[in-house]
C-alpha positions in Angstrom: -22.1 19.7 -30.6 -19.3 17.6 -29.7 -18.2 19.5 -26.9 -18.2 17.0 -24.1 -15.0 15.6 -25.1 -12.0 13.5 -22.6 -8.8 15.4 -22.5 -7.3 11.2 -22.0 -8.9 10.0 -25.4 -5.3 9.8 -27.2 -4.0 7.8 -24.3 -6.9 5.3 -24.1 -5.9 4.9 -28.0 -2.7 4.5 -27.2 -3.5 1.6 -24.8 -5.2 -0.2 -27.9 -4.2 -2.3 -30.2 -7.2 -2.1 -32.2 -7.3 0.2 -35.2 -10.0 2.5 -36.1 -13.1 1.6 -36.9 -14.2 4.5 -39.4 -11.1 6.8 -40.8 -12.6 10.0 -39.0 -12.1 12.4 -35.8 -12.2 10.2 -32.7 -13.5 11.2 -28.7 -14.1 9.8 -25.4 -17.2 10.6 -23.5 -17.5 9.6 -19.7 -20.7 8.3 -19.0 -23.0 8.1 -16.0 -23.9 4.4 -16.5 -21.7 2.9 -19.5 -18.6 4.7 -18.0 -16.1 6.0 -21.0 -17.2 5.4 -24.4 -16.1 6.1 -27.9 -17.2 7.3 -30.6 -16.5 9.1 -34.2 -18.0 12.3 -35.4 -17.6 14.5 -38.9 -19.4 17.6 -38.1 -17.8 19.9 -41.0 -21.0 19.7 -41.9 -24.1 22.0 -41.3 -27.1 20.2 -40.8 -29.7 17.8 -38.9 -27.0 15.4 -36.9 -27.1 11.7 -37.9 -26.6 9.3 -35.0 -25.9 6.0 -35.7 -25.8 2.7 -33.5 -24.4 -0.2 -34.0 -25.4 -4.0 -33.3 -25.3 -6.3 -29.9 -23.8 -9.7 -30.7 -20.1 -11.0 -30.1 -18.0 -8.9 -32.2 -20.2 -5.5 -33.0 -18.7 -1.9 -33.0 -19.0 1.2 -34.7 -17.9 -0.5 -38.0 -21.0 -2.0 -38.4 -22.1 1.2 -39.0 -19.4 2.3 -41.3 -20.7 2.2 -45.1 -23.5 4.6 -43.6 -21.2 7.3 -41.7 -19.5 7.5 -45.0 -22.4 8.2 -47.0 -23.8 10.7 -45.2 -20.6 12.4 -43.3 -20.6 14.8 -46.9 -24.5 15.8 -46.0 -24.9 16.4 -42.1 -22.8 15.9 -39.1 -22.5 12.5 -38.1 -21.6 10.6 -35.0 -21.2 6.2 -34.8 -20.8 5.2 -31.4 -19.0 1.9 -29.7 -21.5 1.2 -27.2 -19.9 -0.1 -24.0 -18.2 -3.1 -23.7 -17.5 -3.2 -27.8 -14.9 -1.6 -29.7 -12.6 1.2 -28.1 -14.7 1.8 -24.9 -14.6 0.9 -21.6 -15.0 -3.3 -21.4 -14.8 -3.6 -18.0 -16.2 -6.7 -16.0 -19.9 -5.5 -15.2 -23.5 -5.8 -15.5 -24.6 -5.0 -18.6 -28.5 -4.3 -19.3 -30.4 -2.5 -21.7 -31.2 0.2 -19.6 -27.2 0.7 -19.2 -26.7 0.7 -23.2 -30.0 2.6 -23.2 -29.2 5.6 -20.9 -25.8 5.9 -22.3 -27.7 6.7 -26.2 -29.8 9.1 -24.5 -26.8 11.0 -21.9 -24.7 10.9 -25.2 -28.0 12.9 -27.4 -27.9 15.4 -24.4 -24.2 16.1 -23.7 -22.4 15.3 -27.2 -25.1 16.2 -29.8 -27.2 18.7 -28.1 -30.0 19.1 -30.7 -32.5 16.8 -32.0 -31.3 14.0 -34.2 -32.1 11.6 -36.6 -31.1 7.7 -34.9 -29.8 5.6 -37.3 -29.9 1.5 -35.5 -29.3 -1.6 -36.2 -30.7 -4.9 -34.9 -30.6 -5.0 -31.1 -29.2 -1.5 -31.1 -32.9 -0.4 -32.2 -34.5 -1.7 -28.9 -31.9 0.2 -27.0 -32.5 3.6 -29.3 -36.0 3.1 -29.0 -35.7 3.2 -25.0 -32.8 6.1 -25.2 -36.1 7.8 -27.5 -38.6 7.1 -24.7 -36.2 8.9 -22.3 -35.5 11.7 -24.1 -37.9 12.2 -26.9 -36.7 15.9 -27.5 -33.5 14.7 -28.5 -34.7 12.4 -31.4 -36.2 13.5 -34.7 -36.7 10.2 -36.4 -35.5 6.9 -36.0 -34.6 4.5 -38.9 -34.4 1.0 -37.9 -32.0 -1.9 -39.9 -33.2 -5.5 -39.5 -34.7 -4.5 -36.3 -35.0 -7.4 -33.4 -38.3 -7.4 -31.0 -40.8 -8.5 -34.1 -39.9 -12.2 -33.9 -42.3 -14.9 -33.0 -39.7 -16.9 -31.6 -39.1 -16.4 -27.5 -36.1 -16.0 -26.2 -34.7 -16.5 -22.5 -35.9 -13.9 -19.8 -36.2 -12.9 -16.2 -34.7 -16.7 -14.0 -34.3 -18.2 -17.3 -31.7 -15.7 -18.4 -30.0 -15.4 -15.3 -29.4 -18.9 -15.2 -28.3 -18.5 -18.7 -26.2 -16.3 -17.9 -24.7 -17.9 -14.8 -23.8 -20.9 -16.8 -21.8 -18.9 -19.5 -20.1 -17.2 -16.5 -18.0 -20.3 -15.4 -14.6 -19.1 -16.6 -13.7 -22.9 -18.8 -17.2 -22.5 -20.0 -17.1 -18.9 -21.5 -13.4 -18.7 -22.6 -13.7 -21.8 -24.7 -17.2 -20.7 -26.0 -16.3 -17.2 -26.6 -12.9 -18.4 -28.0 -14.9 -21.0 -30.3 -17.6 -18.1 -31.2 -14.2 -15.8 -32.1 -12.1 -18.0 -34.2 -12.0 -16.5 -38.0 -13.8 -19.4 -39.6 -16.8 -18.9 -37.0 -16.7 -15.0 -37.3 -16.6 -16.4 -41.3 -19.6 -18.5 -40.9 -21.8 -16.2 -38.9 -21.3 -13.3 -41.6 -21.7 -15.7 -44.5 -25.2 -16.1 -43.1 -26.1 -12.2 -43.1 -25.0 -12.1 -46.6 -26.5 -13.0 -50.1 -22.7 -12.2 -51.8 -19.6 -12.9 -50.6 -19.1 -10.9 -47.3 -16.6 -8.4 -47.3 -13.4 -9.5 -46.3 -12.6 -5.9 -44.1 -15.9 -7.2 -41.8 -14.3 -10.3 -40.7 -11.0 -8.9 -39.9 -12.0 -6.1 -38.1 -14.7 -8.3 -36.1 -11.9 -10.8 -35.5 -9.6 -8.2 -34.5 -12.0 -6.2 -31.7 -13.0 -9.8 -30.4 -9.6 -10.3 -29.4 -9.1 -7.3 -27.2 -8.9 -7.4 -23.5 -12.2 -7.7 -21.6 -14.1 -7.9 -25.3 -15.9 -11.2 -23.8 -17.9 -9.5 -20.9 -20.9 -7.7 -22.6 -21.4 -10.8 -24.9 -22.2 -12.8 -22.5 -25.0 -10.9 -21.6 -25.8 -11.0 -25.3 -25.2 -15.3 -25.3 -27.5 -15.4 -22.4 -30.6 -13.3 -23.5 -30.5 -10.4 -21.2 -30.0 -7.8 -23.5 -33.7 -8.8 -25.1 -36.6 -6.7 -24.2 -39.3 -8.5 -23.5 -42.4 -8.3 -25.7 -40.5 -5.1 -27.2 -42.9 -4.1 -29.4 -45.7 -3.4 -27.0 -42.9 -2.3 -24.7 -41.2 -0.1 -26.4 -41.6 0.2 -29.8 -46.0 1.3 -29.5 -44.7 4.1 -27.3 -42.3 6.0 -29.7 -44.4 8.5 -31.4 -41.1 9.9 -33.5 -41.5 9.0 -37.1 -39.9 5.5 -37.9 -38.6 3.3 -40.8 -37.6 0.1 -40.8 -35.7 -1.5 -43.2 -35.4 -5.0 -43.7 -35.9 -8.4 -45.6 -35.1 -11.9 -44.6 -32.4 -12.2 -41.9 -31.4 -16.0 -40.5 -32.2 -14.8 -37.1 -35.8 -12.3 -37.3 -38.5 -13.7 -38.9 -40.4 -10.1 -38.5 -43.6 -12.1 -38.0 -45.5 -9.4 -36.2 -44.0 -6.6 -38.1 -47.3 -6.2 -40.6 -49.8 -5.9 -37.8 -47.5 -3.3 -36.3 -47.3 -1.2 -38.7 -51.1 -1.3 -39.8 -51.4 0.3 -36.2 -49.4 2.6 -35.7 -49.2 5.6 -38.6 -46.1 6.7 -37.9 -44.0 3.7 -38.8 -43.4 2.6 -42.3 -41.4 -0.5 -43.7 -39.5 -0.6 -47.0 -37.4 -4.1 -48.4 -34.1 -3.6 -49.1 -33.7 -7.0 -51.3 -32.1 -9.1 -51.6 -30.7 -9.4 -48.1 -30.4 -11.1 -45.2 -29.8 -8.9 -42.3 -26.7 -6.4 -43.4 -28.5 -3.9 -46.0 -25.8 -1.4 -44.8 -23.1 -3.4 -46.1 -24.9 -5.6 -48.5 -26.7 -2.6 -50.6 -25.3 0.6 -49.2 -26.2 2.6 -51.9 -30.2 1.6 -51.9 -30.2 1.7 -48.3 -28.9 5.3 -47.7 -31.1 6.3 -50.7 -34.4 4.9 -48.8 -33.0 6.8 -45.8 -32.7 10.1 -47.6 -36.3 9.7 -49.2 -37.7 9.2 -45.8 -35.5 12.5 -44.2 -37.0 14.1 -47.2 -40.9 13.1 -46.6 -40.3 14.6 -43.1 -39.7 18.1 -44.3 
């Protein structure tokens, strides 16, 4: 494990202002698709590796993922990744897809990890690990989905429709002032307030304000803004075809209504759904404690 590690990590660090996301070892992995990407790892140790992925949306990174690497960086080796275009990897000006954020997932489960894992994911970032699965199902133990998208009634842009989406966000007036509008601390305020029952915690806002101000952090979102980073239909398409055992973790969340989550799951036998309540989208940060511990019962019920 960890062993495909950039000899330029420190200096890409050095070229950010943006502090770390988790307080742990830090590495750089150049990728076929997603170029460089980041990403923490505690492996001291032994044990089943943990990989864990965060969210799509306009300020996600690794820290999303952070009550989790905590937990269980004292019981197996552990990995949180910044997907490209968010947090300390590359943010270049490019075309970003599923299949880009999806192949980077499965090159890092070959190259970095190197054994089968359990996925840990969370919202879009389960569509993408479900696909990274599909590719490379050897390298995948379980997955445990948080507030998974792709069970939602609701349609969202796709094919022209997104495009065009996407080709209106583009105009440069149109996406600074709506990516600056979307990045101010009283909206990043009022989008958390919405995934949270409490008060949100006051380290999520600054940190999410703080990696949406970086250079290039408005490419990949406006893929996001515009709908391409959706799967289509993503529980036929992906989600019926993962035969790993899955668990998905949820309860009301402003933007998944998980309408077609029942009849999923009375169909397929190797998924299983547990509440983590009350919450509303953030039961990594919201309930830390009751989420790790449904985790951990599931790992256990695997043998």
């Amino acid at each position: 494990m960890d062993s495909a590690i950039s000899s330029d990590t420190s200096k890409a660090m050095a070229r950010s202002s943006l502090p770390s996301a988790i307080d742990a070892s830090r590495h750089d992995l150049h990728t076929q698709q997603g170029g460089r990407i980041h990403y923490y790892a505690d492996t001291a140790v032994a044990g089943r590796p943990v990989v864990l992925i965060h969210s799509i949306n306009a300020a996600p990174s690794a820290h999303e993922m952070k009550p989790l690497f905590e937990h269980f960086r004292t019981k197996r080796p552990v990995y949180a990744l910044d997907l490209p275009g968010f947090g300390h990897s590359d943010r270049s000006k490019r075309r970003y897809s599923p299949e880009l954020f999806a192949s980077t997932i499965a090159e890092f489960l070959e190259t970095v990890v190197k054994e089968p894992a359990d996925l840990v994911a969370y919202s879009l970032g389960c569509e993408f690990s479900a696909s990274a699965t599909l590719a490379k199902p050897e390298g995948v133990t379980s997955l445990v989905m948080l507030s998974p998208t792709g069970f939602n009634i609701r349609g969202l842009p796709t094919g022209a429709a997104a495009e065009r989406a996407y080709k209106f966000l583009s105009v440069p007036l149109m996406n600074d002032g709506l990516y600056g509008l979307l990045t101010t601390r009283p909206s990043i305020r009022f989008f958390y307030n919405q995934a949270f029952v409490g008060d949100t915690p006051r380290e999520l806002i600054d940190y999410a304000h703080a990696t949406t101000h970086q250079p290039g952090a408005k490419h990949a979102p406006l893929y996001f803004l515009s709908g391409q980073l959706f799967t289509p239909k993503a529980g036929d398409s992906l989600y019926d075809k993962v035969t790993q055992p899955v668990l998905v973790l949820y309860d009301k969340d402003p933007n998944i209504d998980f309408h077609e989550l029942p009849d999923f799951l009375s169909r397929h036998a190797n998924w299983r759904a547990e509440r983590i309540a009350p919450t509303l989208g953030m039961p990594q940060w919201e309930k830390p404690a009751e989420t790790a511990q449904a985790i951990e019962r599931f790992w256990d019920s695997l043998g």
